[in-house]
N, C-alpha and C positions, 0 to 999 in steps of 0.2 A: 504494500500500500504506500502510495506517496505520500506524503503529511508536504503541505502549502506552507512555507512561512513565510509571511507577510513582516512588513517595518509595524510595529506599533500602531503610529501612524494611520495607517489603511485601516485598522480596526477602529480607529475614534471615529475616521470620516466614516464609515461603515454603520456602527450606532447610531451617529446624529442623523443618517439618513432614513433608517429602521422609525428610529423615535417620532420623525415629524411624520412617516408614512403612517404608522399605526397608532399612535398615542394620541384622542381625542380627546377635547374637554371642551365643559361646555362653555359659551359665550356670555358668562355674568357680565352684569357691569363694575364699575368702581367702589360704587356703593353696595349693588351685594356683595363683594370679593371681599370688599373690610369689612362688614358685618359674620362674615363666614371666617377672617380670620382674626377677629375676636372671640366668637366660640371658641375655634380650635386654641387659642394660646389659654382661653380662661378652661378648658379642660384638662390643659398638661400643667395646670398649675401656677399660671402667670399673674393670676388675680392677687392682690393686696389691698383691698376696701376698694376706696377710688383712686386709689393711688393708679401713676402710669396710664399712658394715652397712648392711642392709635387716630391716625390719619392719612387723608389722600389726598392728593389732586382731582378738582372734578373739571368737568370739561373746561367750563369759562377759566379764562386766566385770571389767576389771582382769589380762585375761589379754593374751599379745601369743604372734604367730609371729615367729621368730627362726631367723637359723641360727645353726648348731652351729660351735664354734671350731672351726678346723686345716681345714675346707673352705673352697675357690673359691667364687666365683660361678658358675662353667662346670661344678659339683660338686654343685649345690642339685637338688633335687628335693621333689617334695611328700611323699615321705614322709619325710625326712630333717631338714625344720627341726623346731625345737623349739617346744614349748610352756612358755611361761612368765610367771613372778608379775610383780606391779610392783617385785619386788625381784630379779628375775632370777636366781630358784629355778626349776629346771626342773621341770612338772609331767607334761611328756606329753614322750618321745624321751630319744637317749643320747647323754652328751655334757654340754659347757657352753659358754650364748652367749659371744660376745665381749663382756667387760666393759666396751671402747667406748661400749657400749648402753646405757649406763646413760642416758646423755644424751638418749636416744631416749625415756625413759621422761619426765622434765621436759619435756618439748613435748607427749607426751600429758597429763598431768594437767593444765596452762595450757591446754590447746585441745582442747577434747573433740571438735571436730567432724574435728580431725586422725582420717584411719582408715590410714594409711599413712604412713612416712617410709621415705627411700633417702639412704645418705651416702654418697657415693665421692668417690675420690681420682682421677679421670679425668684425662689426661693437659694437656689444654689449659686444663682449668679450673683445675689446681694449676698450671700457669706462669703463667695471669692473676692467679691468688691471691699468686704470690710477691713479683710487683712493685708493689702496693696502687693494682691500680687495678679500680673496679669495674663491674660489665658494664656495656655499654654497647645501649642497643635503641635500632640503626636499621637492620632490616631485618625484612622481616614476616615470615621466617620466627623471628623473637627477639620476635616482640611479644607472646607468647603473657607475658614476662617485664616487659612495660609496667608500669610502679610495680607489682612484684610479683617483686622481688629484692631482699632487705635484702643489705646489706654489715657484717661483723663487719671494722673494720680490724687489730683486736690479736690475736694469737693466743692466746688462754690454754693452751696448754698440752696434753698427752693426755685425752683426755677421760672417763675411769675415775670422776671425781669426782664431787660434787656440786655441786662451784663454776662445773666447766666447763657443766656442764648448765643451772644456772638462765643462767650468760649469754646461750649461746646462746639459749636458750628464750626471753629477753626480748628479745634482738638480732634474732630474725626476725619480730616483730611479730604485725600480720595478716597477712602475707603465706606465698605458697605456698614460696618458696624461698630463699637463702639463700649468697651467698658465702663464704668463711669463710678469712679471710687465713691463706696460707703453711700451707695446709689443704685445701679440697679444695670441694666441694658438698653441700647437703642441701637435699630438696623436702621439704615437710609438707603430704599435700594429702587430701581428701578421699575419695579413693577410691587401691587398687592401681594402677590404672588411671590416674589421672592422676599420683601423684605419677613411677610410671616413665617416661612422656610428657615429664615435662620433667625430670626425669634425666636425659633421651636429648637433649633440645634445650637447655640450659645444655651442658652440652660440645657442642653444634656452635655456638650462641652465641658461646662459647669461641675456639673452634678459627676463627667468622668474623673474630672481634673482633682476634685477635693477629696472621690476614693482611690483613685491613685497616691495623693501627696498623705494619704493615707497610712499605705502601705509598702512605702518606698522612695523612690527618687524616680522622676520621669524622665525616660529617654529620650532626646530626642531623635526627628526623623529626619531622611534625607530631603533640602529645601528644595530639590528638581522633581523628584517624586511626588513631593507636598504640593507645589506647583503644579506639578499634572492632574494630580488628585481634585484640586481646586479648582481647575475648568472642567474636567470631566462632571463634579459635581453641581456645577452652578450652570450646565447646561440649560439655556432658556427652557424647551421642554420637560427635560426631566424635573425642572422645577417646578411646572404649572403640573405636571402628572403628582408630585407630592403632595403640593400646594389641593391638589383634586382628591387626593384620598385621604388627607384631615377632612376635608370637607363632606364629604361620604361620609367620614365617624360623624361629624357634628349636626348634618340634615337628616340623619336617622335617630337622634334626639331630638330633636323639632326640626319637621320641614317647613315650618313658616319661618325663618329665621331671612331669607330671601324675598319675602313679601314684602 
């Protein structure tokens, strides 16, 4: 029997071509995508009272989806966040965001390619935050976070302000996400879809990171291999195919969550 050996290479372009033929999902909009990944992050655990906010870009410029203060995570629906200014005046729904948000709004205006961000205060990623140490990728299920995790080590404060927003906003760079000491998480990523993706993998990141430091000392891994790991993983589709099967877990606990 012959055996084919192909360059690496030829198997990546191979997948990404597999993945967009056969991987369908369906056509939410912005606003059910972040209502769907607000369930999925408030069932792995992301919820802290009201603490922590989720947002998008909605069509109009300069407009964003938000929820509505004094709601959960596990409370969000599409018809219930808000619509609002870049000065977080409500234009569409009842209610008003969390003023946390404001912060949300400086990483849009610095990064317009940002169409989503997610901040939670997740359980393991706020005890990694406490102790100032920052993630660590050496396991390929973290590599999706390969140089593409800034570290804020100081905490400025509540983030209501203006002050807190340009830091952060400047602390997370080009990058998708963002530890944020004695604080908690934030992604800023291009789609709903990817930034709740690794909302959901920084707290398991997290959650590896502190039973590893556990029980040892962490090795690390090779930074070309991490690097390959890193786009294989953050492949556009493969990431709406994830982004689709939290969402599966959380429409089969309420399918009105999309309404």
């Amino acid at each position: 029997m012959n055996v084919v050996v192909r360059d690496k290479a030829d198997y990546h372009q191979q997948t990404t071509e597999r993945m967009d033929k056969h991987f369908v999902v369906p056509q939410w909009s912005a606003r059910q995508k972040l209502a769907l990944a607000c369930r999925m992050l408030a069932a792995d655990g992301h919820d802290s009272g009201l603490a922590g906010q989720l947002s998008a870009r909605a069509d109009r410029p300069g407009t964003y989806y938000m929820l509505r203060f004094g709601l959960g995570l596990e409370e969000i629906t599409a018809a219930n966040l808000l619509l609002c200014d870049d000065d977080l005046n409500v234009l569409e729904g009842d209610g008003m965001p969390n003023p946390s948000n404001r912060f949300h709004l400086w990483i849009y205006r610095a990064k317009p390619h940002v169409r989503a961000i997610t901040h939670t205060h997740a359980p393991y990623v706020s005890a990694l935050s406490m102790i100032g140490v920052p993630l660590a990728v050496a396991h390929m299920d973290t590599s999706l976070f390969h140089d593409d995790c800034a570290w804020l080590s100081e905490w400025p404060g509540t983030p209501i302000g203006d002050e807190e927003g340009r830091i952060i906003s400047e602390a997370i760079g080009n990058k998708r996400a963002i530890l944020l000491a004695h604080h908690g998480q934030l992604t800023a990523c291009g789609s709903v879809e990817e930034a709740a993706v690794m909302a959901l993998f920084i707290e398991r990141a997290a959650r590896l990171q502190l039973m590893a430091m556990s029980a040892g000392k962490i090795q690390a891994i090779d930074p070309a291999l991490a690097a390959e790991a890193h786009d294989y993983r953050l492949k556009a589709r493969a990431i709406a195919m994830t982004f689709f099967y939290y969402a599966r877990r959380s429409l089969r606990r309420d399918p009105t969550i999309i309404n």
